[in-house]
C-alpha positions as CSV (number, residue, x, y, z in Angstrom):
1,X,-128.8,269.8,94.2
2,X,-124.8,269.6,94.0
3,X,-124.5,272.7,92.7
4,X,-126.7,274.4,95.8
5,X,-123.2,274.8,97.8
6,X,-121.3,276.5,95.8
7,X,-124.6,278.8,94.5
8,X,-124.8,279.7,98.3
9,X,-120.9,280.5,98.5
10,X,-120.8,282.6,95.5
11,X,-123.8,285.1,96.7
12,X,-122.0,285.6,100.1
13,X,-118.7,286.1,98.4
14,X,-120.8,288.6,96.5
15,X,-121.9,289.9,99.4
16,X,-119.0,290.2,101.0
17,X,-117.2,292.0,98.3
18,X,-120.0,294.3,97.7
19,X,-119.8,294.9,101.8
20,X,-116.3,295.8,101.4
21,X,-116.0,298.1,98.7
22,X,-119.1,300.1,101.0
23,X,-116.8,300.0,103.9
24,X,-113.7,301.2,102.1
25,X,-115.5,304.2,100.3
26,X,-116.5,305.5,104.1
27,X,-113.2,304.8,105.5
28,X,-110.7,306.0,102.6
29,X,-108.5,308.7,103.6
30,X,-107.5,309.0,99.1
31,X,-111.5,309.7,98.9
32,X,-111.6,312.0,101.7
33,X,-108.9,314.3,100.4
34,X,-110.1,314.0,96.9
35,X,-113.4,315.3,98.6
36,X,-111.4,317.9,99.8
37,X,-109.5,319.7,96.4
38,X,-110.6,322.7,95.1
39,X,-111.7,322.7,91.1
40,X,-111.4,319.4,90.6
41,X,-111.2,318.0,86.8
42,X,-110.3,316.0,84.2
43,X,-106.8,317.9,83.7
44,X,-105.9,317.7,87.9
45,X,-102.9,315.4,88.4
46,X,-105.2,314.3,91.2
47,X,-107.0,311.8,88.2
48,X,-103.6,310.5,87.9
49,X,-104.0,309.6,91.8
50,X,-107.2,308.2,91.3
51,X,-106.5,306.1,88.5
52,X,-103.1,304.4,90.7
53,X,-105.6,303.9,93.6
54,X,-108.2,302.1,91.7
55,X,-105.2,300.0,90.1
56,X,-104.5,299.3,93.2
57,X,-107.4,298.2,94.2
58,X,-107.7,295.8,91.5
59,X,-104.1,293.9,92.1
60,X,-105.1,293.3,95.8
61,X,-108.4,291.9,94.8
62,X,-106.7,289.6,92.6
């Protein structure tokens, strides 16, 4: 029964963090331009963006 708390807090965190990865995939102007490139592949320098943006991601989580 201790451990109920912190159960609870952990699946809203989840939540949360699920809820805001949603929200920044509408809302990303990165995404929207990537949407927006013509013959897009694996030899595009635009991989090169997407790779520092998802870094990026990743530092300001942590």
């Amino acid at each position: 029964m201790k451990y109920l708390p912190c159960l609870v807090a952990s699946v809203l965190v989840l939540y949360a963090n699920s809820l805001a990865f949603q929200l920044s995939q509408k809302y990303s102007p990165v995404i929207d331009y990537l949407l927006l490139v013509p013959d897009l592949n694996s030899h595009s320098w635009e991989y090169l963006l997407i790779a520092g943006y998802d870094a990026s991601i990743q530092l300001i989580q942590h």
